[in-house]
C-alpha positions in Angstrom: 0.0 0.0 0.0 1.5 3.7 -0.1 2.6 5.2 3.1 0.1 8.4 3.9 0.7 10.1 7.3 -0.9 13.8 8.9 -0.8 15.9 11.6 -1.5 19.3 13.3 1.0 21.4 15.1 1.5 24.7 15.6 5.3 24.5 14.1 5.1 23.4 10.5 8.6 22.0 11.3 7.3 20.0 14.2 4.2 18.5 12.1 6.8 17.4 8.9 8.6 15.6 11.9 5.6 13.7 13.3 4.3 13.1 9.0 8.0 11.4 8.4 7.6 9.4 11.6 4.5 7.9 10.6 6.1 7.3 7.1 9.0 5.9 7.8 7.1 3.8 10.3 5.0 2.4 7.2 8.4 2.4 5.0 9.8 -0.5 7.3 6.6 -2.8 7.5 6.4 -5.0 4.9 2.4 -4.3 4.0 3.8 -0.3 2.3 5.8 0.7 0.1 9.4 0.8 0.9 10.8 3.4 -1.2 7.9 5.6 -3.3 8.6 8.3 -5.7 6.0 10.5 -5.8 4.8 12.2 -2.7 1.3 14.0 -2.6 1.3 16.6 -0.3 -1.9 18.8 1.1 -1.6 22.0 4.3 -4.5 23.8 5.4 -4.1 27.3 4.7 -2.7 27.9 8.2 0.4 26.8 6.8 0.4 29.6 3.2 3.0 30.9 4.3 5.3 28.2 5.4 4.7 26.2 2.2 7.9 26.3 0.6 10.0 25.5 4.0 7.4 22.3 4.4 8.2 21.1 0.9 11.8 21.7 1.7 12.0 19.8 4.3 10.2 16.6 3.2 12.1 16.5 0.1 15.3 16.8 2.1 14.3 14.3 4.3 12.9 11.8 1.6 15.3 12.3 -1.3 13.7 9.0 -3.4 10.9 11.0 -3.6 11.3 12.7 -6.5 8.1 13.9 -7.3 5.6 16.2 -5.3 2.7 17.8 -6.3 -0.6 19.2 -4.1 -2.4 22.1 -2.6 -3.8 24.1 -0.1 -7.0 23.6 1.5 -9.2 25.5 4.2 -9.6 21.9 5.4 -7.4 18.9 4.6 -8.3 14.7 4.9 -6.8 12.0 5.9 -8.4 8.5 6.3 -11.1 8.7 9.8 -10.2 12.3 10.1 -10.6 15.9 8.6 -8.3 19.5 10.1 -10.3 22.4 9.6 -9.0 25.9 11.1 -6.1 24.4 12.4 -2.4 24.2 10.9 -2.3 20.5 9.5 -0.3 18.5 6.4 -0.9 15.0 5.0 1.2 13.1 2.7 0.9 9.9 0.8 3.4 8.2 -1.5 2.5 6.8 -4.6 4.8 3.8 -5.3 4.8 4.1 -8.9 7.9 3.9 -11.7 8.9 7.2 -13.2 7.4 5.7 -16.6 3.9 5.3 -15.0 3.9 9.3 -14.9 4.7 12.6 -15.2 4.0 16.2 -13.1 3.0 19.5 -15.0 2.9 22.7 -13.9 3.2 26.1 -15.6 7.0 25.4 -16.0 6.7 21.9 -17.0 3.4 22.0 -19.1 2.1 18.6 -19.9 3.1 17.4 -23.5 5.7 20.2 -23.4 8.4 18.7 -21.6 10.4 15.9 -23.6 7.7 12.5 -22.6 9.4 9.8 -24.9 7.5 6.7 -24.8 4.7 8.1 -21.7 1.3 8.7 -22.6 -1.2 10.8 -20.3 -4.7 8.4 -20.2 -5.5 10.1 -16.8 -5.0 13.5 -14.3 -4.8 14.6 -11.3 -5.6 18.4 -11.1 -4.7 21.0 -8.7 -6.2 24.3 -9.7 -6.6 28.6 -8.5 -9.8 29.3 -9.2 -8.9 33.1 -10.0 -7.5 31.9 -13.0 -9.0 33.2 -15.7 -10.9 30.7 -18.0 -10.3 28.1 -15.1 -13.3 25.6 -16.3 -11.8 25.8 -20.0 -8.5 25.0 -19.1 -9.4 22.2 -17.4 -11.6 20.9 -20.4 -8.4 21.3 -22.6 -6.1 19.6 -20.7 -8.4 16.9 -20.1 -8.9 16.9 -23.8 -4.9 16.3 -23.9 -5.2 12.5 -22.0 -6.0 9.0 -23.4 -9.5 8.9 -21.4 -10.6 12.3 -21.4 -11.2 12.1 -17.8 -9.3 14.0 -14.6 -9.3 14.9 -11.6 -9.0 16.9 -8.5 -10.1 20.5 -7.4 -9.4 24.4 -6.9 -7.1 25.2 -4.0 -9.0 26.9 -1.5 -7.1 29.7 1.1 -8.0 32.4 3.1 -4.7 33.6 2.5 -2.4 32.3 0.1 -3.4 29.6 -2.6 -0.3 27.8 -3.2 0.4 24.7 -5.2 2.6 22.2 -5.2 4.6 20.8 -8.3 8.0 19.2 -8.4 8.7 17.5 -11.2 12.1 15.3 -11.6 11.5 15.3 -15.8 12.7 18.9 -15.7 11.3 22.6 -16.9 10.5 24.2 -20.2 14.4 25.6 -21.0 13.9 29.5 -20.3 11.8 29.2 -17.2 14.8 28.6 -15.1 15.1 27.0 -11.4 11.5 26.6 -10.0 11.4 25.6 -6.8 8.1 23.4 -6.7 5.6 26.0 -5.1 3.4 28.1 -7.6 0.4 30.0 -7.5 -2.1 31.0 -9.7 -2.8 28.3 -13.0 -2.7 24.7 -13.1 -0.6 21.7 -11.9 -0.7 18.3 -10.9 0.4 14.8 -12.3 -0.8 12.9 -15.4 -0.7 9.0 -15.4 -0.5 6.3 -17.7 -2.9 3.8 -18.8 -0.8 1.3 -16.5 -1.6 3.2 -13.5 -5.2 1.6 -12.4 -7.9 3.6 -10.4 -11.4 3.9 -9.8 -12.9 7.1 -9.7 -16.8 8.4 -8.7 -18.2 11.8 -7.7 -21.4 12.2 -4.8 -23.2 14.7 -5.3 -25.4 14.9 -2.2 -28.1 17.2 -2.7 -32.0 16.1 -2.6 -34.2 17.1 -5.7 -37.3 18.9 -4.9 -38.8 19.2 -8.2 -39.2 16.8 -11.3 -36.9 17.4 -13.9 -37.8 20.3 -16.5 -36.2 21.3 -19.7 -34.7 24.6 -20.5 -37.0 26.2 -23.3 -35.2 29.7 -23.1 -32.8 31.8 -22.1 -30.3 34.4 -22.5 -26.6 33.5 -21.0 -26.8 32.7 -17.2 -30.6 33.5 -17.4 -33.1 31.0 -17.1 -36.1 32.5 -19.3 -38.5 29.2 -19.7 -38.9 26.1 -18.5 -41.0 23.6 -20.0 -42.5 26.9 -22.0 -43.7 28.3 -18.8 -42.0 31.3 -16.9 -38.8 30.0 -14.9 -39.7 32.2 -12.1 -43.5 30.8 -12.2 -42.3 27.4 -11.9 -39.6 27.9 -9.2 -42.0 29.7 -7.0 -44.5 26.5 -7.9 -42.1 24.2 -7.3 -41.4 25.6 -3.7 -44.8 26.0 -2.9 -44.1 29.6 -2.2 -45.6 33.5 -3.3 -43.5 36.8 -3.9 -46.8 37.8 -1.8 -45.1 36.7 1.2 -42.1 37.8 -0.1 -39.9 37.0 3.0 -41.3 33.4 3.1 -40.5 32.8 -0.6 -36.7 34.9 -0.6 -36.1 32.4 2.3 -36.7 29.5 0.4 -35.2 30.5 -2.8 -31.5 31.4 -1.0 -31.8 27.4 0.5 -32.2 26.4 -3.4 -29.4 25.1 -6.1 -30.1 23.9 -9.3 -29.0 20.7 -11.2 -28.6 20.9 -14.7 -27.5 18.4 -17.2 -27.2 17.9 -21.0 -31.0 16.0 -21.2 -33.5 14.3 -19.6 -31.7 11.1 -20.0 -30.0 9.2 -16.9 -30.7 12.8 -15.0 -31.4 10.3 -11.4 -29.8 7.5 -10.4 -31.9 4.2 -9.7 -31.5 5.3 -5.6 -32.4 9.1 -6.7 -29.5 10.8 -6.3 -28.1 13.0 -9.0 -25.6 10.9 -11.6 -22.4 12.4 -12.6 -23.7 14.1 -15.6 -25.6 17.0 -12.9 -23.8 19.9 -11.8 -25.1 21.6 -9.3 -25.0 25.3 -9.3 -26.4 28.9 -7.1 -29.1 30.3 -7.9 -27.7 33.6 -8.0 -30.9 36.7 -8.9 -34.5 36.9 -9.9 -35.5 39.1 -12.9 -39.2 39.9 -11.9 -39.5 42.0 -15.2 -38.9 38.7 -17.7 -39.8 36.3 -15.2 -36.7 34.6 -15.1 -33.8 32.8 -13.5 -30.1 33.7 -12.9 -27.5 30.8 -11.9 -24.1 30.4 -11.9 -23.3 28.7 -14.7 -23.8 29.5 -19.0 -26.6 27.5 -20.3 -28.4 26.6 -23.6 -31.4 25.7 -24.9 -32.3 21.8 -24.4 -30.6 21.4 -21.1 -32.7 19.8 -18.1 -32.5 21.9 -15.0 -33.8 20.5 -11.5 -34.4 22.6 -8.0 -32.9 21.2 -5.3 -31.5 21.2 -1.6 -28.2 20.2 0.3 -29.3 18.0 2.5 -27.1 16.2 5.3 -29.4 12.9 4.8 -28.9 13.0 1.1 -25.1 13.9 1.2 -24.4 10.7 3.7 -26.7 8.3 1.7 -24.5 9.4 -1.6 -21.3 9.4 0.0 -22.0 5.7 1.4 -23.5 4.6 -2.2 -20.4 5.9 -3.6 -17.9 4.5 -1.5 -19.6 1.1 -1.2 -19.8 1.1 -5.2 -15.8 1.6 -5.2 -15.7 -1.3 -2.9 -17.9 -3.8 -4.7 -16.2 -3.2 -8.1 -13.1 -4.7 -6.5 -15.0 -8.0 -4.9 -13.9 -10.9 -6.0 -17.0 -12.3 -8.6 -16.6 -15.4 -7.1 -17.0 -15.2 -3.3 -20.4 -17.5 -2.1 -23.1 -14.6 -1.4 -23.5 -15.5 2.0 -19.8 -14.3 2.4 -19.8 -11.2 0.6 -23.2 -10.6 2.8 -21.5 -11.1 5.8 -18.3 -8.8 4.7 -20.3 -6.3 3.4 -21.8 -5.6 7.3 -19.0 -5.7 8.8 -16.7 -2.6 10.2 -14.4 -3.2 8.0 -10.9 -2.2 10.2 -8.9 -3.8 7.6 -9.0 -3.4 3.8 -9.8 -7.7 2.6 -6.2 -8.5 0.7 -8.2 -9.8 -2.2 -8.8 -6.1 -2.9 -5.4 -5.1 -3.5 -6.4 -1.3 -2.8 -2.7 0.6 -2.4 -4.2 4.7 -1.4 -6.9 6.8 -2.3 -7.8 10.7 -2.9 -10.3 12.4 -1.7 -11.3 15.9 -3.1 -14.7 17.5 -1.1 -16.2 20.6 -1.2 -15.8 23.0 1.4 -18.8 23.5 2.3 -19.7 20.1 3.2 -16.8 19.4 5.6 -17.6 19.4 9.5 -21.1 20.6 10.9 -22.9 19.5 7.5 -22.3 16.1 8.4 -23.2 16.7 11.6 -20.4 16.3 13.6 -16.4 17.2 13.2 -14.8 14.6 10.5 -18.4 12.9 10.1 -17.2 12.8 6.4 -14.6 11.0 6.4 -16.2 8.4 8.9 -19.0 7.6 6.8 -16.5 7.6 3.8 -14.2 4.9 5.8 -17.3 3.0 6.7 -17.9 2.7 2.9 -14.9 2.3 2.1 -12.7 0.2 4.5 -9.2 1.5 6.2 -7.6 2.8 3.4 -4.6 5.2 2.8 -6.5 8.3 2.3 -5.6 11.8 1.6 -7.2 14.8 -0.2 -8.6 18.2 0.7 -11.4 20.6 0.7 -11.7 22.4 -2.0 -13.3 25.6 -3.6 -14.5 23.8 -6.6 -14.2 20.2 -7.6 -12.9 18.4 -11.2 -14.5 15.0 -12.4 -14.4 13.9 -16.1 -13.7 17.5 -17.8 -16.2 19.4 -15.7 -16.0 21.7 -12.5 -18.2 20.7 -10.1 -19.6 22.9 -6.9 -21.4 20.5 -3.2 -19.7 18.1 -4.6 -16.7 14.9 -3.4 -14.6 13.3 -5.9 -13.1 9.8 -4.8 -9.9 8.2 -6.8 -9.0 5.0 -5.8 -5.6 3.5 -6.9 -5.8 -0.4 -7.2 -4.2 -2.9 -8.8 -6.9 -5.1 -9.9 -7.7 -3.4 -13.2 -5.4 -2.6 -16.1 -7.8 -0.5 -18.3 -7.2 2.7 -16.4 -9.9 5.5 -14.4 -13.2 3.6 -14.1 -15.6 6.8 -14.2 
């Protein structure tokens, strides 16, 4: 499996001494890797400005890792637990061969950098989201893999918004020495075909209408829906009256939206929304032509559903997803009564037959903490779906699945090596 460690202190020094502990710790048993190369590294924003000193020091202390990419998160997650406003790190090491990937950045774009003989199929994206045409860049790059599907998330800071990209393949000659922390574009690591994962979003909201179609509009304004007035039918939809004016702005601000390409495959068979949904704000009301603003462009022929965030919802998802990870790497040929009895239990320990090695985790950050319910809730429900797992990831201020930028939502990538055919979306 690959070594992951974390921990809080209030000396970033300190916490990369209690991280390489735990790793080296792992290193020496014989169920982890014994000598990674590429290190995945997440702070919370506590540590902005320390960033470069943490990556100097793990790098110094771990000189076979030759790689390093990550971010920075308002919150950060390691398997069972999750730091919010507090200074934390987590690391995991990817024991993978130097053919099996490669780590782009604005100095070491991917495809720019002399690849002989690698192939991207799949990425892991670390993002600033004040980046101008973000969602477009990230389409493009995806467009530049094998699968056409990536990754990650947009670092999210109250301070600084650093990422993290070392790469060992070198830098576009005439960008000179970069030291491995950047801010502002993309970065992250691209993997072959030969590296195999799994990968699923959650969405977690609840739908409070049926699905509708989008019969006009101009830009980010929803005009009609079904050939009725969008504001008509959202106020409908919510049982509510711009008569009672503070009853019905209440219930608007609680309400997203979910739109998708078509009608088609909109709800999963449990109800929850499928990949396909992005969920957006609703952000104005044009009383004069009736209509709808939300955050996101939109055309003619799109479906468009109201919904909530719900804790319920986002815990039921979470689960489905985790547990779908989880059954795609059963053995087919356990007796039922087996898998049955497996499937209720705890799960402390990963089953060998599943061969999981680490997994990322990329949540919004808005759902980390009280909208579970309870400090790390996540993550808990996310283990209890999952099994005990090397986990890392963060919170982040927008999330990446297939080409698309998600908002409410988690993205799980599971690294296995039970498949050979690459990211199972």
């Amino acid at each position: 499996m690959f070594p992951f460690a974390h921990a809080t202190h209030p000396d970033s020094a300190r916490c990369c001494n209690l991280v390489l502990a735990q790793l080296r710790a792992q290193m020496a048993s014989e169920d982890y890797a014994s000598s990674p190369s590429l290190g995945l590294l997440y702070i919370t924003d506590h540590y902005a400005r320390q960033a470069q000193d943490i990556l100097d020091h793990l790098g110094a202390e771990l000189p076979w890792v030759t790689d390093w990419v990550g971010t920075t998160g308002v919150g950060i997650a390691a398997n069972n637990v999750e730091y919010f406003d507090e200074p934390a790190l987590c690391v995991m090491l990817c024991d993978l061969t130097i053919d099996q990937y490669r780590v782009f950045s604005g100095v070491s774009p991917l495809g720019a950098v002399e690849m002989t003989g690698f192939e991207a199929h799949t990425a892991l994206i670390h993002a600033d989201g004040q980046t101008a045409d973000v969602a477009d860049l990230i389409a493009e790059l995806a467009a530049r893999t094998q699968s056409g599907y990536v990754f990650g998330g947009l670092s999210s800071s109250r301070t600084l918004a650093h990422q993290f990209a070392l790469s060992s393949s070198g830098n576009v000659q005439g960008q000179g020495l970069q030291r491995g922390v950047f801010t502002g574009g993309l970065s992250g690591v691209a993997f072959a075909q030969s590296v195999a994962m799994v990968s699923r979003v959650t969405q977690g909201c609840s739908p409070v209408s049926k699905v509708r179609t989008i019969t006009a509009c101009e830009g980010h304004v929803v005009l009609t829906l079904d050939g009725q007035a969008a504001l008509d039918v959202l106020l409908q939809d919510l049982g509510v009256s711009l008569e009672r004016p503070r009853e019905a702005m209440s219930q608007v601000q609680k309400t997203l939206v979910g739109i998708s390409a078509g009608h088609e495959h909109t709800f999963g068979k449990s109800g929850h929304f499928e990949e396909a949904v992005m969920v957006r704000h609703i952000i104005g009301l044009d009383p004069a032509k009736r209509g709808i603003a939300v955050a996101q462009s939109l055309s003619v022929g799109q479906s468009l559903t109201f919904c909530v965030r719900s804790a319920e919802a986002a815990k039921a998802d979470l689960t489905r997803m985790g547990t779908q990870i989880r059954d795609s790497l059963e053995p087919q040929d356990w007796p039922l009564l087996v898998q049955d009895a497996w499937v209720q239990n705890e799960l402390s320990q990963p089953h060998p037959e599943r061969k999981v090695l680490g997994a990322i985790y990329v949540s919004c950050a808005g759902r980390g903490g009280p909208h579970f319910g309870a400090p790390s809730a996540e993550l808990q429900c996310l283990r209890r779906a999952l099994g005990d797992v090397p986990l890392v990831g963060f919170f982040a201020a927008g999330e990446i699945a297939h080409q698309n930028l998600y908002g409410y939502t988690g993205v799980l990538t599971v690294f296995t090596e039970n498949h050979t055919s690459g990211p199972e979306a």
